[in-house]
C-alpha distance (Angstrom), angle and dihedral (degrees) to the residues before:
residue distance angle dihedral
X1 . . .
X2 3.79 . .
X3 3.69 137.6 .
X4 3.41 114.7 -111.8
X5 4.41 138.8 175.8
X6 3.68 93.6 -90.1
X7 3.71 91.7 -166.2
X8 3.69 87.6 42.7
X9 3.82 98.8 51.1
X10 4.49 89.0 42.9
X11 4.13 87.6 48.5
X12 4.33 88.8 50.6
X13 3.37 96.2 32.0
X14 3.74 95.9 54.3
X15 3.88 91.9 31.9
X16 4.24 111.1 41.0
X17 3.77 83.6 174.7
X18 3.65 101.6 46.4
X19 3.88 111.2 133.3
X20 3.92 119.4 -127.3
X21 3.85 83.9 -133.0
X22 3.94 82.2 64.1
X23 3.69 96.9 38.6
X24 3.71 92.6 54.0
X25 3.75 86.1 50.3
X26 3.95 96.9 48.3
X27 3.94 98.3 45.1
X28 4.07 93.7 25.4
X29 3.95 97.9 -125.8
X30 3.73 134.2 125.1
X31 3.54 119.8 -71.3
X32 3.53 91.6 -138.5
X33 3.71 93.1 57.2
X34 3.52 100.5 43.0
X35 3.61 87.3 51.9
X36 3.82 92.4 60.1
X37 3.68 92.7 37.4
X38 4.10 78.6 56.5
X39 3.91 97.9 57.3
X40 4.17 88.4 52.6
X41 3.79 93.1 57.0
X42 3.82 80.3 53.8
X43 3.47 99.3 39.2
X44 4.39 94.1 46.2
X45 3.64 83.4 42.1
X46 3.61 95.0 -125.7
X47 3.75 87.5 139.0
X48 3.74 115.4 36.8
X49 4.18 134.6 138.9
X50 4.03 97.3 52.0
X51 3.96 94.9 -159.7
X52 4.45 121.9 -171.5
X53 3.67 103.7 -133.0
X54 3.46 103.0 -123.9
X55 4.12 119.3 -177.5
X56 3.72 99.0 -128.0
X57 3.86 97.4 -165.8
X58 3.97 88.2 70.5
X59 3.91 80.2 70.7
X60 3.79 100.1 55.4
X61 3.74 89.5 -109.9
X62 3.71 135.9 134.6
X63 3.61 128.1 -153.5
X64 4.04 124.0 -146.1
X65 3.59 124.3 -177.9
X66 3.86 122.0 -146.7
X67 3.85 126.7 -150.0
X68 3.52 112.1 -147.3
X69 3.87 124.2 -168.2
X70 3.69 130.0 -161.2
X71 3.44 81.3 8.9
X72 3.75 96.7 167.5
X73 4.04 138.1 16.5
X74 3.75 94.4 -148.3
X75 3.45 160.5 5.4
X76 3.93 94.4 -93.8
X77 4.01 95.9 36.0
X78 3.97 85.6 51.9
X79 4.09 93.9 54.2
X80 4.11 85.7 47.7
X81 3.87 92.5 54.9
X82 4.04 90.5 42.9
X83 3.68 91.8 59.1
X84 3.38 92.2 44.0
X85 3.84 94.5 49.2
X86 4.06 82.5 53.5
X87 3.27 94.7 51.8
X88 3.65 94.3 61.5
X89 3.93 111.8 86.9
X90 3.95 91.1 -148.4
X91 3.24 93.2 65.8
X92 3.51 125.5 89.7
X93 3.50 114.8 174.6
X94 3.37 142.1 2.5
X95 3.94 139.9 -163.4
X96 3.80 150.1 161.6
X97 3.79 130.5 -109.7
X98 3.64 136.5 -162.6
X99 3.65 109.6 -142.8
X100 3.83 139.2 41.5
X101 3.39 85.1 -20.2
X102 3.84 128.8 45.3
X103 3.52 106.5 174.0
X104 3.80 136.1 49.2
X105 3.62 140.6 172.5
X106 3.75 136.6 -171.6
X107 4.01 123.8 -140.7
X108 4.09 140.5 -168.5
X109 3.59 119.4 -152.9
X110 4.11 136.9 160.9
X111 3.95 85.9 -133.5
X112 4.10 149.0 -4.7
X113 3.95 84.9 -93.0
X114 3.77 98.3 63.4
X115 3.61 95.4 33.8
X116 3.98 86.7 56.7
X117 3.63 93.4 46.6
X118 3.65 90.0 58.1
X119 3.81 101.4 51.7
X120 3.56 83.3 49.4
X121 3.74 88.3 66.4
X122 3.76 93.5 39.5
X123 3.66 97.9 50.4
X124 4.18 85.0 44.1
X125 4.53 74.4 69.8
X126 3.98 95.6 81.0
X127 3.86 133.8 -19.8
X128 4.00 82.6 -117.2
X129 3.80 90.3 71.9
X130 4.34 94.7 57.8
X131 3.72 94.7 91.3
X132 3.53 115.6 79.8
X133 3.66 156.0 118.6
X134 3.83 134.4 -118.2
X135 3.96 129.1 -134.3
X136 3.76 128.2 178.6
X137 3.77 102.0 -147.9
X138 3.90 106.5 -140.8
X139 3.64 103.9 -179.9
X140 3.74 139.5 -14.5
X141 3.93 126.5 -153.1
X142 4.08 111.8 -164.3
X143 3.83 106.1 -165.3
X144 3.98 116.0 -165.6
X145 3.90 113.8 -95.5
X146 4.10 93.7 -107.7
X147 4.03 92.6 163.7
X148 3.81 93.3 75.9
X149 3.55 94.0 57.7
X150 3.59 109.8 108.9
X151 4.27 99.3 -176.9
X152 3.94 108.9 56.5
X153 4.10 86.1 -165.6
X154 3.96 78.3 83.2
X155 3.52 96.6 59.0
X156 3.46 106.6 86.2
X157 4.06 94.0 45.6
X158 3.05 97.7 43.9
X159 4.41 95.2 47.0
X160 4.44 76.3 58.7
X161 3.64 86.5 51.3
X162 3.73 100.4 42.3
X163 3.71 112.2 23.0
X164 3.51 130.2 -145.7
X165 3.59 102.4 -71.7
X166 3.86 144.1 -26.4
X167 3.95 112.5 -106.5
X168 3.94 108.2 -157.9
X169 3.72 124.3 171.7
X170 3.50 134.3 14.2
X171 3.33 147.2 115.5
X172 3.59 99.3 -33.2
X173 4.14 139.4 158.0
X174 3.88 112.0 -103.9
X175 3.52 110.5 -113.8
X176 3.76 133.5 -149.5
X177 3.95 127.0 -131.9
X178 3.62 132.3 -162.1
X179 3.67 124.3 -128.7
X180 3.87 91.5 -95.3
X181 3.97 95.8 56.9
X182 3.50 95.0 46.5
X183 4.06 83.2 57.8
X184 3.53 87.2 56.8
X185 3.36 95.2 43.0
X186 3.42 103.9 43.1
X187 4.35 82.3 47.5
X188 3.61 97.1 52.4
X189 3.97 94.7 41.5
X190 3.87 84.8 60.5
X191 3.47 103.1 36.9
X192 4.26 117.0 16.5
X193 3.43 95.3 -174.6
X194 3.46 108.8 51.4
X195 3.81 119.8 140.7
X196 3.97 104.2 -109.4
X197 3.98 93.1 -121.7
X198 3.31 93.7 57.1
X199 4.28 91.6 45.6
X200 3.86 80.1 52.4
X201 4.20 90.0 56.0
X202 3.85 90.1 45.5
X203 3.40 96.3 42.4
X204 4.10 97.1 43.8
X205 3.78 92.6 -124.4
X206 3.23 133.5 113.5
X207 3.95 124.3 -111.4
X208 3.33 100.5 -106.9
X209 4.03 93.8 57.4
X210 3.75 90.0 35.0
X211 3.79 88.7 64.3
X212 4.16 91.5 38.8
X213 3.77 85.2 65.9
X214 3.63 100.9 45.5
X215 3.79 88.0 50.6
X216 3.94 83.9 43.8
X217 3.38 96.7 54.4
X218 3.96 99.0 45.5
X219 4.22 86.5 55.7
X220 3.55 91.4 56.9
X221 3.53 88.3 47.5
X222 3.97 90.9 -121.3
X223 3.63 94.8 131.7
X224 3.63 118.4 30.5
X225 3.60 110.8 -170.0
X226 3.92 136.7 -52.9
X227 3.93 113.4 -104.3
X228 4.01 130.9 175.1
X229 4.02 123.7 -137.8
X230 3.94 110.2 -115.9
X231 4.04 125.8 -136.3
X232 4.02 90.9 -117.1
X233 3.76 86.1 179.0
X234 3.79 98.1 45.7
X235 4.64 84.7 56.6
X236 3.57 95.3 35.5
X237 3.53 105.5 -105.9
X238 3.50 125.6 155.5
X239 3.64 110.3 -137.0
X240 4.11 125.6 -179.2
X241 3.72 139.9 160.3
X242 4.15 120.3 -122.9
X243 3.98 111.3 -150.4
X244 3.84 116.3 -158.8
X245 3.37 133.9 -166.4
X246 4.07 105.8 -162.7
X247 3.87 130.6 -151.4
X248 3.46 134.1 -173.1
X249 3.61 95.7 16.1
X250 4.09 127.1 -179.2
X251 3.57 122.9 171.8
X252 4.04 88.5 -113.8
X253 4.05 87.7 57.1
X254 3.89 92.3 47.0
X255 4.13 91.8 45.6
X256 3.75 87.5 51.2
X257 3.93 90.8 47.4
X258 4.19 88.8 45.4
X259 4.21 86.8 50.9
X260 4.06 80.3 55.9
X261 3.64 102.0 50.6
X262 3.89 88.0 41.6
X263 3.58 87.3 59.1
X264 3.56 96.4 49.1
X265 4.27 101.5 81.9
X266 4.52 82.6 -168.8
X267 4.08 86.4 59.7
X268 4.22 95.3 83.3
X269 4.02 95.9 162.7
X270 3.71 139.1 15.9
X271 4.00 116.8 -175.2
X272 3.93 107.0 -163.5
X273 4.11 103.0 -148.5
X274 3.21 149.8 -174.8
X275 4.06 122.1 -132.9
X276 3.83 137.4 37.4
X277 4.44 84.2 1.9
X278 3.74 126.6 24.6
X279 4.24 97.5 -153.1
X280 4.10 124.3 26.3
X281 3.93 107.0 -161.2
X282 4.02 119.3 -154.9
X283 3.37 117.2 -144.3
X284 3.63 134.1 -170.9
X285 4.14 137.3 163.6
X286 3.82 139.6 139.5
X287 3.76 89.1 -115.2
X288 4.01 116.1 64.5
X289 3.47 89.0 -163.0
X290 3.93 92.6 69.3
X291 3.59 95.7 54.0
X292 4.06 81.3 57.5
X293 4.02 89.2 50.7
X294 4.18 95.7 41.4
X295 3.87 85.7 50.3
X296 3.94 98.1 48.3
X297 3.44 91.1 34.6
X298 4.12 87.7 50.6
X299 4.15 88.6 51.7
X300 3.55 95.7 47.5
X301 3.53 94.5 51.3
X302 3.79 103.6 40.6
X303 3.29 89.2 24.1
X304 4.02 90.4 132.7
X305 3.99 87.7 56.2
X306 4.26 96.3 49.8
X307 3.57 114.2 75.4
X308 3.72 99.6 166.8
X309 4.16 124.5 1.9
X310 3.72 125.9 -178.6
X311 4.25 122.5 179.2
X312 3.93 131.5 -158.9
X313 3.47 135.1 171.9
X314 3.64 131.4 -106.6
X315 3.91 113.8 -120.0
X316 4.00 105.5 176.8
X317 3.70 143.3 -38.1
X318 3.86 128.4 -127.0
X319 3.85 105.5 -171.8
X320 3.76 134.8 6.5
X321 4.11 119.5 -174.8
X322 3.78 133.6 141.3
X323 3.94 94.5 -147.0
X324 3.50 129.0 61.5
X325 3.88 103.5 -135.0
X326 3.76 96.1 -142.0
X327 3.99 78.5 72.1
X328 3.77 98.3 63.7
X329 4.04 91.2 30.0
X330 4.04 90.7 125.9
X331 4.21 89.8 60.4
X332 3.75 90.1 63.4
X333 3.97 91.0 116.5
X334 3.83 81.8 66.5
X335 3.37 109.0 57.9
X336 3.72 96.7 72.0
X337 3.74 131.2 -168.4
């Protein structure tokens, strides 16, 4: 475990594209520290996989997430099925779990069809990977990681900054894009952080339009921020996933359960389902023992709503995206060297 900024590592975490400028301003340090204390996250890997959050739905896609167990036999069968796995422009993102399951992987398709056709040629991989269950992800609600902050002062700015949550998926209306977003897009999906001159180059805009779009695309609540994954193992943080199976829901009962997890700063996702579970809770915190308390405390006070719950940790992710790239596959001239 190391010891890391924890208002640092929340502020580029949450932010991929944050500005030292800004973070000097927001936790009132030099710029030319926080700009070295910047390349060690980087460096220790404690921040890694900058993503664009990117509302799928507006594409006509839906996502499904597959449960694999006994996914691999060992150490060198399980790196061959992870490049594989990346190697498949479906697939979005990938992770490990400790638990029932111990491998999982996210996919965008226009329909069941093409999503099935897919796993056919993933589980064609390794006879490991043919024992597995389906979930039709509905809608996803990323809430900013409030429990590392260490100065509540910061609070309040950065709640403007960061909102309450992330809404992604959905029922949504397809949208259209013209040749220029889909530069952007295709750009930003492949690399978050790039420096908006450049994006203007690769896309064959100029600045000025280059940033129009981006702005464009955030008010129609296309793209939806740009975040990075964080080494949870590498800081000490405990991090597991709570599945629940829900009874005798109404939409009163699930608003009062949503209130909860809002008020909860360790809950940092909830995925609302359909399959096996209705609602997968993410949990994360320094102390292992809260994530026991928050999850009693949860089934003793919706105890009505939870029929079933199961809980396993996170071990380490592989690939986070929001796009599939088979999706922006005719763009490739854009996305440069």
């Amino acid at each position: 475990m190391v010891k890391v900024d924890r208002d640092l590592l929340f502020l580029y975490s949450e932010d991929a594209r944050i500005k030292i400028k800004e973070l000097a301003y927001l936790l009132k340090k030099s710029a030319q520290r926080l700009k070295y204390n910047v390349k060690t996250l980087e460096k220790d890997k404690n921040v890694f996989n900058p993503y664009s959050v990117i509302d799928y739905s507006f594409f006509g896609l839906l996502m499904f997430r597959v449960y694999f167990k006994g996914g691999y036999i060992s150490e060198k069968n399980k790196n061959m099925i992870l490049e594989k796995l990346k190697e498949n422009p479906y697939v979005v993102s990938i992770y490990e779990l400790d638990g029932a399951f111990d491998l999982v992987i996210e996919m965008e398709a226009p329909n069941a069809s093409r999503f099935n056709k897919e796993l056919g040629k993933i589980t064609a991989i390794a006879p490991t990977l043919n024992n597995y269950k389906i979930l039709l992800n509905v809608v996803t609600h990323f809430y900013p990681r409030l429990y590392l902050l260490k100065h509540s002062p910061l609070n309040s700015e950065l709640m403007n900054k960061f909102g309450r949550d992330i809404v992604v998926g959905g029922d949504r209306k397809v949208e259209s894009f013209s040749r220029g977003e889909t530069a952007v897009l295709y750009n930003i999906v492949f690399n978050p952080k790039i420096r908006l001159t450049k994006l203007a180059q690769q896309a064959k805009i100029n600045v000025k339009t280059a940033n129009s779009i981006l702005k464009r695309l955030t008010q129609r609540k296309i793209l939806k921020g740009y975040r990075q994954l964080i080494d949870t193992n590498s800081i000490g943080v405990y991090k597991h996933r709570l599945f629940l199976k829900l009874h005798n829901l109404s939409q009163e009962k699930e608003n009062k359960l949503m209130e909860h997890i809002l008020k909860t700063p360790e809950i940092i996702q909830v995925n609302k389902t359909v399959g096996d579970w209705n609602m997968e809770l993410d949990l994360e915190s320094f102390d292992k023992s809260r994530i026991r308390y928050l999850t009693v405390q949860l089934r003793e006070d919706f105890g009505e709503l939870i029929e079933t719950f199961d809980i396993m940790e996170f071990y380490q992710y592989h690939k986070k995206t929001f796009l599939p790239y088979y999706l922006l596959e005719g763009y490739k001239e854009v996305k440069g060297n």
